[in-house]
C-alpha positions as CSV (number, residue, x, y, z in Angstrom):
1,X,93.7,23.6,-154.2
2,X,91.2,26.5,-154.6
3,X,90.2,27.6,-151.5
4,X,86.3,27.3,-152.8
5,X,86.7,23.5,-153.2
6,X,88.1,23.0,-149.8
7,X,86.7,20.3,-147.5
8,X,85.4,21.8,-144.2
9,X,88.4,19.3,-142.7
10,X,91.2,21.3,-144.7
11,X,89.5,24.5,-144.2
12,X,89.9,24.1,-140.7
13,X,93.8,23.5,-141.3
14,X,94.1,26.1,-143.3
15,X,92.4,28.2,-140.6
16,X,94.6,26.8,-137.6
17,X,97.2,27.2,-139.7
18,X,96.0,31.7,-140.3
19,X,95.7,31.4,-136.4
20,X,99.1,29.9,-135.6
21,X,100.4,32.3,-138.1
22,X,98.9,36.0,-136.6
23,X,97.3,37.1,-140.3
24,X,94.0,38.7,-139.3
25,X,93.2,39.0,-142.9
26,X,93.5,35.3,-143.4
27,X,91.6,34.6,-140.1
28,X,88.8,36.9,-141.3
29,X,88.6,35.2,-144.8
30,X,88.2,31.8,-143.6
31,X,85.5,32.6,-141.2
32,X,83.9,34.4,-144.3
33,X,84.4,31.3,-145.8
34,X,82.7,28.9,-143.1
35,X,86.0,28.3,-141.2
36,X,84.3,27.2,-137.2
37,X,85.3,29.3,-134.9
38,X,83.8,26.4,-132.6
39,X,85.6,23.0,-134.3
40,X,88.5,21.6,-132.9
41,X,91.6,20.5,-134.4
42,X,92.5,17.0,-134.5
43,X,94.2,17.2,-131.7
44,X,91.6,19.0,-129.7
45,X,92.3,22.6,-129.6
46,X,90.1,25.2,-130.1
47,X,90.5,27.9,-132.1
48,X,90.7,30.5,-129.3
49,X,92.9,28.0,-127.8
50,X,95.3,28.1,-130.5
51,X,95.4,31.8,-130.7
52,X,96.0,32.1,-126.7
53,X,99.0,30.1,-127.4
54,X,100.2,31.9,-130.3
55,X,100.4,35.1,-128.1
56,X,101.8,33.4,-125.5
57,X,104.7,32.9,-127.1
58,X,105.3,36.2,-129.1
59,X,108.2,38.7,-128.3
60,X,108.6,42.2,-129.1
61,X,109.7,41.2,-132.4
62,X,106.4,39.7,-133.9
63,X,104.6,41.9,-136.1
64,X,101.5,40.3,-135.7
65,X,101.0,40.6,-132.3
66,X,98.9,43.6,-132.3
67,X,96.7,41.9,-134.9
68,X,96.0,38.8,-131.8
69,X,93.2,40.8,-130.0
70,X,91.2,41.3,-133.2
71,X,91.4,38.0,-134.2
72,X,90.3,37.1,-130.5
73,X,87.1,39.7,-131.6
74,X,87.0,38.1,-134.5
75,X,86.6,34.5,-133.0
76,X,84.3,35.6,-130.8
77,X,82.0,37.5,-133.2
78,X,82.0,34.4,-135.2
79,X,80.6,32.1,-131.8
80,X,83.8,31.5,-129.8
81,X,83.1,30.6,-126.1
82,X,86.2,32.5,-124.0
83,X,84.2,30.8,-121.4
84,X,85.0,27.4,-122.9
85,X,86.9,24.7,-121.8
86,X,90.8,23.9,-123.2
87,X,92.1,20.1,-124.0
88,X,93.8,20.2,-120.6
89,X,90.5,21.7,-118.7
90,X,91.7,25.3,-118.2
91,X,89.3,27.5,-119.5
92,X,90.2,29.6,-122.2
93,X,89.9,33.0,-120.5
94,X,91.8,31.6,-117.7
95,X,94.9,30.9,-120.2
96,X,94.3,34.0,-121.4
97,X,95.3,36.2,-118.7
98,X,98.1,38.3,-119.7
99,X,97.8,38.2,-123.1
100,X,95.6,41.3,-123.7
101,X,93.4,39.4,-126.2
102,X,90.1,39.7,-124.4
């Protein structure tokens, strides 16, 4: 597919799929490209929820980890709520704590 004739529903899989995968530069060109920094994944995760889990789980070895708190910014700029509510109820800058992301 090119990425201009992407349904919003596959942009935002594509985009989950930037998050779970640390590239900044991909996170930054979907929301360019109208990615939601607001919309769910089908299974109910936000964005910034995703992203909370992605550098929860990163070691020492992950190259991308330094790239998490600007994609948090990045999120944010774009009309994430770190205030906002998880699937499970937590709120997102509860989960957050200890990641350095915001």
């Amino acid at each position: 597919h090119h990425p201009a004739l992407m349904d919003q529903s596959q942009r935002q899989k594509w985009f989950f799929l930037a998050l779970e995968a640390g590239s900044l530069t991909a996170v930054q060109w979907f929301l360019t490209q109208g990615a939601n920094a607001r919309t769910p994944d089908p299974s109910g995760r936000l964005p910034m929820e995703a992203l909370i889990q992605r550098a929860s789980m990163a070691d020492e070895y992950d190259d991308h980890l330094a790239d998490c708190p600007a994609m948090a910014a990045a999120l944010i700029a774009a009309g994430a709520d770190p205030t906002a509510r998880a699937l499970q109820g937590q709120r997102l800058s509860d989960l957050a704590q200890g990641t350095g992301l915001f």
